[in-house]
C-alpha positions as CSV (number, residue, x, y, z in Angstrom):
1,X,8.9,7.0,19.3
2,X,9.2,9.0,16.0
3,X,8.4,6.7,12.5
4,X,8.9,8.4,9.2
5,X,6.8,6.8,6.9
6,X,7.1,7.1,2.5
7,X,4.5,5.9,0.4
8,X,4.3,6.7,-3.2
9,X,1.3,4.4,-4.0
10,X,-2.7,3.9,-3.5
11,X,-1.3,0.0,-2.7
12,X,1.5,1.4,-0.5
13,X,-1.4,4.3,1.4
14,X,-2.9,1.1,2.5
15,X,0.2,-0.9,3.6
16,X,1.4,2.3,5.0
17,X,-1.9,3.1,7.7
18,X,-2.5,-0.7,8.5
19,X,1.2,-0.9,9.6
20,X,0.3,2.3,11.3
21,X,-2.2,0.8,13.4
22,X,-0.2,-1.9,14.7
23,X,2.5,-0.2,15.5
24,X,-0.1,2.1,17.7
25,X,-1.3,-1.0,19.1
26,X,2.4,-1.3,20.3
27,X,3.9,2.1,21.0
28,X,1.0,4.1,21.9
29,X,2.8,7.4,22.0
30,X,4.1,7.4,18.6
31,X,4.4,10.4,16.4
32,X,3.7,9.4,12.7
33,X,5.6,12.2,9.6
34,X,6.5,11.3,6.5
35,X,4.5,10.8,3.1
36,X,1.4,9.4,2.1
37,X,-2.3,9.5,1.1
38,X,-5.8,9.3,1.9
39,X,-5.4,6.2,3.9
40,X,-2.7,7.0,6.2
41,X,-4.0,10.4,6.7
42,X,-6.9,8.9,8.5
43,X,-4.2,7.3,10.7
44,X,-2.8,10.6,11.5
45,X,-0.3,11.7,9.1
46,X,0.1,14.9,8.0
47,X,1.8,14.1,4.5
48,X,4.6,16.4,3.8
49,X,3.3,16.8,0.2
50,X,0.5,15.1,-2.1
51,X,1.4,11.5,-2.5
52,X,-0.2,11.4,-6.2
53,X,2.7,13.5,-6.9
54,X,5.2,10.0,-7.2
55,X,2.2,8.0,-8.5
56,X,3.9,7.4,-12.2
57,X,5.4,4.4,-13.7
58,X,7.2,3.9,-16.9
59,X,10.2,5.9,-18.3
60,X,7.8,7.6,-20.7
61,X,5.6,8.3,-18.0
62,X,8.3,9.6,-15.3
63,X,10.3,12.1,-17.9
64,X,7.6,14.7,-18.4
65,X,7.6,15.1,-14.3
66,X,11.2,14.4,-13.4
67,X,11.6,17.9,-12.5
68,X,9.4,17.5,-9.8
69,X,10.2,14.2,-8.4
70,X,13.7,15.4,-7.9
71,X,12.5,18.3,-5.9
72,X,10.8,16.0,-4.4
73,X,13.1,13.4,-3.4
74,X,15.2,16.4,-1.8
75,X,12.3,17.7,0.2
76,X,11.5,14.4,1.8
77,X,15.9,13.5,2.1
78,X,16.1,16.9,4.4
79,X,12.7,15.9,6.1
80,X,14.3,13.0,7.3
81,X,17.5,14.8,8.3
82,X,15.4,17.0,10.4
83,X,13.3,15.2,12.0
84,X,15.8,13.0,13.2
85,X,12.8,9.6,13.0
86,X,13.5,6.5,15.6
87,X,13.0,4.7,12.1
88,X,12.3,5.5,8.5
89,X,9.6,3.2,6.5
90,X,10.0,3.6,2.8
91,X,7.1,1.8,1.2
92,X,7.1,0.1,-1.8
93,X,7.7,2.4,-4.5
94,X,11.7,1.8,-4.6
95,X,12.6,4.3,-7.4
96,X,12.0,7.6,-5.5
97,X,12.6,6.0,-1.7
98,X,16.1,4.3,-2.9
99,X,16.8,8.2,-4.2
100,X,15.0,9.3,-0.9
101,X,17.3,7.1,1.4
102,X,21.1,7.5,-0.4
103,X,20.1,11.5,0.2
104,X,19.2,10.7,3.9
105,X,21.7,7.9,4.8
106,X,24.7,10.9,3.6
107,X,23.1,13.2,6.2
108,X,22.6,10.9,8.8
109,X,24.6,7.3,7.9
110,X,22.7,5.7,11.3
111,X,19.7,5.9,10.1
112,X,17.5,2.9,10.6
113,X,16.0,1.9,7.5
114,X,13.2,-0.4,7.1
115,X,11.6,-1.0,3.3
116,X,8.1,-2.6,3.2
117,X,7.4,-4.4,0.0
118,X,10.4,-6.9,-1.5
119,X,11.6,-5.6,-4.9
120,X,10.3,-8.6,-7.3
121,X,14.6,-9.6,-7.9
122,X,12.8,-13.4,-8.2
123,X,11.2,-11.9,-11.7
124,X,13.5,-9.2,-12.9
125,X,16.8,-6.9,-12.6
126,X,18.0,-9.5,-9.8
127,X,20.9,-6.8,-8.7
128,X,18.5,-4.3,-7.0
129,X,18.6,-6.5,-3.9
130,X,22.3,-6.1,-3.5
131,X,21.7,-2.3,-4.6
132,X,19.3,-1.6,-1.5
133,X,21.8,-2.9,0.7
134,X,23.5,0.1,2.0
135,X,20.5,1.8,2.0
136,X,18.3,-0.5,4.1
137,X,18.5,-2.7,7.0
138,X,15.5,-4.3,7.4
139,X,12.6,-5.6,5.2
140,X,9.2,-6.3,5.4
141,X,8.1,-9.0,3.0
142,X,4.7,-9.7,1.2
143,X,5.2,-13.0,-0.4
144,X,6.3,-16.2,1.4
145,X,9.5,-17.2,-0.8
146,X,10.9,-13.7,-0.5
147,X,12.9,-13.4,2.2
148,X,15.8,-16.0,1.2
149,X,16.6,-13.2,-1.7
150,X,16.6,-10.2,0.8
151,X,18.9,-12.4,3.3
152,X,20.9,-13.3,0.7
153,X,21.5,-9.6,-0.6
154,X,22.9,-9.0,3.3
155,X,19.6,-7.5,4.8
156,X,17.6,-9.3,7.4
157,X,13.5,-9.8,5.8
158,X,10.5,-11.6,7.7
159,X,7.8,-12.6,5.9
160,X,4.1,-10.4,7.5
161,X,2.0,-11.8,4.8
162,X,-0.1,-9.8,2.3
163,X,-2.9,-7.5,3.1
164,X,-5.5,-9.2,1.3
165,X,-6.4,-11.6,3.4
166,X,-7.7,-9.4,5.8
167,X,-9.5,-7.3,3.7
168,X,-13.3,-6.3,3.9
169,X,-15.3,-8.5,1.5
170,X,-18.9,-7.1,0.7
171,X,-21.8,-7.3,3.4
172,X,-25.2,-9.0,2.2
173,X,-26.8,-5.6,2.2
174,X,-24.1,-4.3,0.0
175,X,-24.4,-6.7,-2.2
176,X,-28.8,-6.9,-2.1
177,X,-27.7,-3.2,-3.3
178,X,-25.7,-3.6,-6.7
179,X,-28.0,-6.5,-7.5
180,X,-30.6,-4.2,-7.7
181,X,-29.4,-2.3,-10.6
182,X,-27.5,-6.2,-12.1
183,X,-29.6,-8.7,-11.2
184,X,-28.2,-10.7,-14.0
185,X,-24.3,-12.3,-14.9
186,X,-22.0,-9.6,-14.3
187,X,-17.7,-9.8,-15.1
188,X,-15.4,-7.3,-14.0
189,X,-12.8,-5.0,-16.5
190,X,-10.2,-3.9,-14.2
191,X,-7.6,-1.8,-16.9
192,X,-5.7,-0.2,-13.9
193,X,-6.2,2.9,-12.1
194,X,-3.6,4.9,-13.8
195,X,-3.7,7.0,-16.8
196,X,-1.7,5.6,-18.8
197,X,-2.9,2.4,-18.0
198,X,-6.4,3.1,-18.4
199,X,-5.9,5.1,-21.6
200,X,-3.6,1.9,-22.9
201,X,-5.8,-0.9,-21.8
202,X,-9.5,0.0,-21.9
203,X,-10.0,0.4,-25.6
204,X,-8.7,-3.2,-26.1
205,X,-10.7,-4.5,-22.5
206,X,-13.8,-2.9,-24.4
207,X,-13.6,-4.3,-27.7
208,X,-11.9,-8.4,-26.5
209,X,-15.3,-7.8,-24.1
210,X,-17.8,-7.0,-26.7
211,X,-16.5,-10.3,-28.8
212,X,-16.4,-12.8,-26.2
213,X,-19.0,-12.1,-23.5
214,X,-22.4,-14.2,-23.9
215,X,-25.6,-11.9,-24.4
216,X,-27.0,-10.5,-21.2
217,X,-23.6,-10.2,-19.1
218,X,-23.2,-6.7,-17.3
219,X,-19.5,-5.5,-17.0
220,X,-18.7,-3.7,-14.1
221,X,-16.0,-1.5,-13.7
222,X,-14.5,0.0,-10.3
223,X,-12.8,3.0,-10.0
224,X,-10.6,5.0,-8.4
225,X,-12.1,8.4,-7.9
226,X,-9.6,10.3,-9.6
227,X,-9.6,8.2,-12.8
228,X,-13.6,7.9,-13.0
229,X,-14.0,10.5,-15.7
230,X,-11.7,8.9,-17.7
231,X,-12.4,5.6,-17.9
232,X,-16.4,7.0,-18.4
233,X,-14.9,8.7,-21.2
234,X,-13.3,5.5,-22.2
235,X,-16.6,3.2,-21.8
236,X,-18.3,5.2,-23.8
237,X,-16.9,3.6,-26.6
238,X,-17.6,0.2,-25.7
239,X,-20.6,-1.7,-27.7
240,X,-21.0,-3.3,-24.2
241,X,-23.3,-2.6,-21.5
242,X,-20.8,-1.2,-19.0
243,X,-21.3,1.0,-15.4
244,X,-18.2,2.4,-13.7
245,X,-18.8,2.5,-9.8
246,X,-16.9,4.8,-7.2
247,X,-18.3,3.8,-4.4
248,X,-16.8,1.5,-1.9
249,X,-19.8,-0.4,-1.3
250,X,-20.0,-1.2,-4.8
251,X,-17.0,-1.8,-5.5
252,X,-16.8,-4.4,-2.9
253,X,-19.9,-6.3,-4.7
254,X,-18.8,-6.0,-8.0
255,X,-15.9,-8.6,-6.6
256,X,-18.1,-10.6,-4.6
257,X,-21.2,-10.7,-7.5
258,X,-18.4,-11.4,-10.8
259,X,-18.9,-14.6,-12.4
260,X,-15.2,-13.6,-14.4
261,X,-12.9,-10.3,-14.7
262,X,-10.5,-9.2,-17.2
263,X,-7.7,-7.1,-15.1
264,X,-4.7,-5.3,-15.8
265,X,-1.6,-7.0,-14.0
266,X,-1.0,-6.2,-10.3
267,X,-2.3,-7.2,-6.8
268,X,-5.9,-7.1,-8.1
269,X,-5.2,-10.5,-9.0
270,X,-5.0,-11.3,-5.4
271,X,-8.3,-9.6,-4.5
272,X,-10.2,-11.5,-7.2
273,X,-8.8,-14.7,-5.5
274,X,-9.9,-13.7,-2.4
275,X,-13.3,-12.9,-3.6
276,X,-13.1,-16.6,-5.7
277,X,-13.2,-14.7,-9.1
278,X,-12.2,-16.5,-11.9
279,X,-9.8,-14.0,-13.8
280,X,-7.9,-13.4,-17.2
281,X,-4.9,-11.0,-17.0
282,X,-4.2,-8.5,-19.4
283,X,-1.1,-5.8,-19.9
284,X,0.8,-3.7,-22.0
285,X,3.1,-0.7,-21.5
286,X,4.5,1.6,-24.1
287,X,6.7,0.7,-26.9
288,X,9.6,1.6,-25.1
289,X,8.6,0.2,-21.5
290,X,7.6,-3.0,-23.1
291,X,11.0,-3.3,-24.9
292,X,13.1,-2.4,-21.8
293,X,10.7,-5.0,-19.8
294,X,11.1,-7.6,-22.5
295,X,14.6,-8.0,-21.8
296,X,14.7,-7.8,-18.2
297,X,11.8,-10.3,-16.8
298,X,13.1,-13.8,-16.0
299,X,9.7,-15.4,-15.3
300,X,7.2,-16.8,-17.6
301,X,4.4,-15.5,-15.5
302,X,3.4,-12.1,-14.0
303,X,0.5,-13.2,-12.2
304,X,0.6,-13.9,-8.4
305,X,-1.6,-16.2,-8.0
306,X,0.6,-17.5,-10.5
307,X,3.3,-17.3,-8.5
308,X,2.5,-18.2,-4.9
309,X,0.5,-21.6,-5.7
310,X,3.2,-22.9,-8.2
311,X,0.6,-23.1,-10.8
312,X,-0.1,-21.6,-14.0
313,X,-3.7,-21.6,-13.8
314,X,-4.5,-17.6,-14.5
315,X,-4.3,-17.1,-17.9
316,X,-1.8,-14.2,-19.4
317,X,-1.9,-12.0,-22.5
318,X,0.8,-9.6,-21.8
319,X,3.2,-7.0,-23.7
320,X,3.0,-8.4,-27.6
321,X,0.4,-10.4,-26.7
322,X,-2.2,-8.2,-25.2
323,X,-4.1,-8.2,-28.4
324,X,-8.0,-8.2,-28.9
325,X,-8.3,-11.3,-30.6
326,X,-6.1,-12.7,-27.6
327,X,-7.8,-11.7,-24.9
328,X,-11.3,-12.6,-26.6
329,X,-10.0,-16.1,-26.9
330,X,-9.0,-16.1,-23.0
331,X,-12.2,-15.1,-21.8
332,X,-14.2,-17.2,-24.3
333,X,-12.0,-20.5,-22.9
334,X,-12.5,-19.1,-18.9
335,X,-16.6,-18.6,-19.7
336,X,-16.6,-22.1,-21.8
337,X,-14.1,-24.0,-19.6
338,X,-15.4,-25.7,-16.4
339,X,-12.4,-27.4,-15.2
340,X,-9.8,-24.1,-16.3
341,X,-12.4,-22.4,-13.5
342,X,-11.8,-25.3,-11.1
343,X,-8.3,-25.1,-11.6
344,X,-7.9,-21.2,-11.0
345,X,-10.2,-21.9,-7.9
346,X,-7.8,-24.4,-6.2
347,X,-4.8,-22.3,-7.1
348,X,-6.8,-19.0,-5.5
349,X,-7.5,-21.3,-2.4
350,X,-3.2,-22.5,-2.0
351,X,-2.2,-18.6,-2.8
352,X,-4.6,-17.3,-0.2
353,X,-3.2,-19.8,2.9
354,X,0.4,-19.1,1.5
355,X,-0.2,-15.8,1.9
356,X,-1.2,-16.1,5.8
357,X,-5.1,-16.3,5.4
358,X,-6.6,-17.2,8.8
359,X,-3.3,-15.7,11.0
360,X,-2.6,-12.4,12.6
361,X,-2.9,-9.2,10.9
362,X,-0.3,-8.5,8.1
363,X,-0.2,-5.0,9.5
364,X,0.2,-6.0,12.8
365,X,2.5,-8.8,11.9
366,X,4.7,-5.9,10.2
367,X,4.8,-3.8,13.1
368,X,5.7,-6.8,15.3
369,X,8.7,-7.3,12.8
370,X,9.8,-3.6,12.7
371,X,9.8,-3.8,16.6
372,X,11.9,-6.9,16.9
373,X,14.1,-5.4,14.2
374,X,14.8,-2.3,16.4
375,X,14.9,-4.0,19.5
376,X,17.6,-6.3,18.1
377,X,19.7,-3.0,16.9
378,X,19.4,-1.5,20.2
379,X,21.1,-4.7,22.0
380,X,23.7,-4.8,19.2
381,X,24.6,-1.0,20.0
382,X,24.7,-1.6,24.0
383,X,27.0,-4.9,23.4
384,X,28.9,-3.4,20.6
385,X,27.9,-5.8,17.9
């Protein structure tokens, strides 16, 4: 069995290699191509090229590399032709794998297609649902109210839960170790792992931090390897005690050690649930990002925790409102506030059994689902269906 796998993402890497594992759990003999990082590397990929080279979001961010994304999206288009896969996996990142797959699907229209992350059509541009239709057959869905939009859109969706639940929480003797250099109060500042996000977001994390935080709180702030340097250089600047950690020993701590965070918007609000973090969210793009956005989300809330337990309980400052003096406030009310901690403490607990805490393996799950989804193609090709 040949799987042609596409990730674009650090979020997607991870989807990408647990998905990897349970499908070897399945097929044993399977032969992994495709793209992909760090993660599913250690599964056994041999990425075609670096996956940091689609790791860009924004228009503003995307025009000053188009040149190569293109190349790239014909590269991987002709992989797939060549390599003639039993099934392609585009994961997440639907800008370049939509490109990816319309190239693909003209060189081979039988191509099985299955896409592993829902586009968010519940929160914004509602037509790319319809739009992935011709390119994709299948999809593997994160969130538990997904699905009905995928159907809906002509594509068959199941529901494999979302990877946090079954990630590795911090051990007793990592966190005996990060409490040796913070033995006191500690809050996160999570301003993204991007460049543009970290350059955009820290000065204002820095200065809301230095104007609400009580005296004697440590803030702690993880990092990807390849941004480290940067947000250093952006810490610097902060009038708050501050220590950027690498390490993913430390990094696991920091979550489970937190009395608070301040985070960018993303799935780290997920992880900070799972770790029973009380959390303000934070955002901003650039002016013209922001303005495009503006018009197109349909939602009054970003947050998924948000989302999933039908609550509003994680505090927002986002686009416009992504000011200092906002975000002080926010963390001043979530350090002050006893019951606004409860209530973002129930609504972790719902999101995290919604989201298949307890149950099999999301990655195992999704391999179970892109099985059955082949299986089911192969009996409709041998009855003529």
């Amino acid at each position: 069995m040949k799987v042609f796998l596409i990730a674009g993402e650090p979020s997607g890497d991870k989807l990408g290699a647990a998905l990897m594992a349970g499908v070897r759990t399945l097929a044993p003999d399977v032969v992994f191509d495709g793209v992909g990082g760090d993660a599913m590397a250690a599964m056994g990929l041999v990425s075609r090229f670096p996956m940091a080279d689609l790791s860009v979001m924004g228009l503003a961010e995307v025009l000053p590399r188009l040149s190569l994304l293109r190349r790239r999206i014909r590269e991987t288009a002709t992989a797939i032709a060549g390599a003639c896969p039993d099934v392609v996996i585009t994961i997440d990142s639907p800008d370049f794998c939509l490109r990816v797959l319309r190239l693909a699907r003209a060189m081979r229209p039988d191509l099985p297609v299955v896409h592993y992350v829902a586009p968010s059509v519940w929160a914004w541009r509602p037509g790319r649902a319809a739009r992935m239709t011709p390119l994709v057959d299948h999809v593997l869905a994160l969130l538990p109210f997904e699905p009905p939009y995928m159907q809906a859109a002509g594509m068959t969706c199941d529901f494999v839960g979302h990877p946090v639940v079954t990630e590795a929480r911090a051990t007793g003797a990592e966190i005996a170790e990060l409490r040796a250099l913070v033995p006191g109060p500690a809050v996160l500042a999570l301003p993204g792992s991007r460049r543009g996000e970290i350059a955009r977001l820290a000065p204002r994390f820095g200065a809301a931090l230095a104007q609400a935080l009580p005296e004697g709180m440590t803030v702690l702030v993880p990092s990807v390897a390849s941004q480290a340097d940067l947000m250093r250089a952006q810490i610097a600047q902060w009038s708050v005690p501050a220590l950027v950690l690498e390490d993913a020993r430390a990094k696991r701590a920091a979550f489970a050690i937190a009395d608070h965070a301040l985070a960018a918007s993303g799935t780290v609000s997920l992880e900070l649930a799972a770790n029973d973090t009380p959390m303000v969210i934070a955002y901003d793009v650039n002016p013209l990002s922001r303005l495009i956005a503006e018009r197109m989300i349909r939602l009054d809330t970003v947050t998924l925790v948000n989302l999933v337990s039908e609550t509003r309980a994680v505090p927002e400052c986002l686009g416009r409102a992504c000011t200092v003096p906002n975000i002080a406030q926010a963390l001043r009310r979530l350090v002050e506030d006893d019951d606004a901690r409860a209530a973002q403490r129930a609504a972790m607990a719902i999101t995290l059994d919604r989201l298949g805490q307890g149950g099999e393996a999301p990655g195992l799950r999704a391999a179970r689902s892109v099985m059955a989804f082949l299986a089911a193609r192969q009996d409709r090709t041998r009855t003529g269906g």
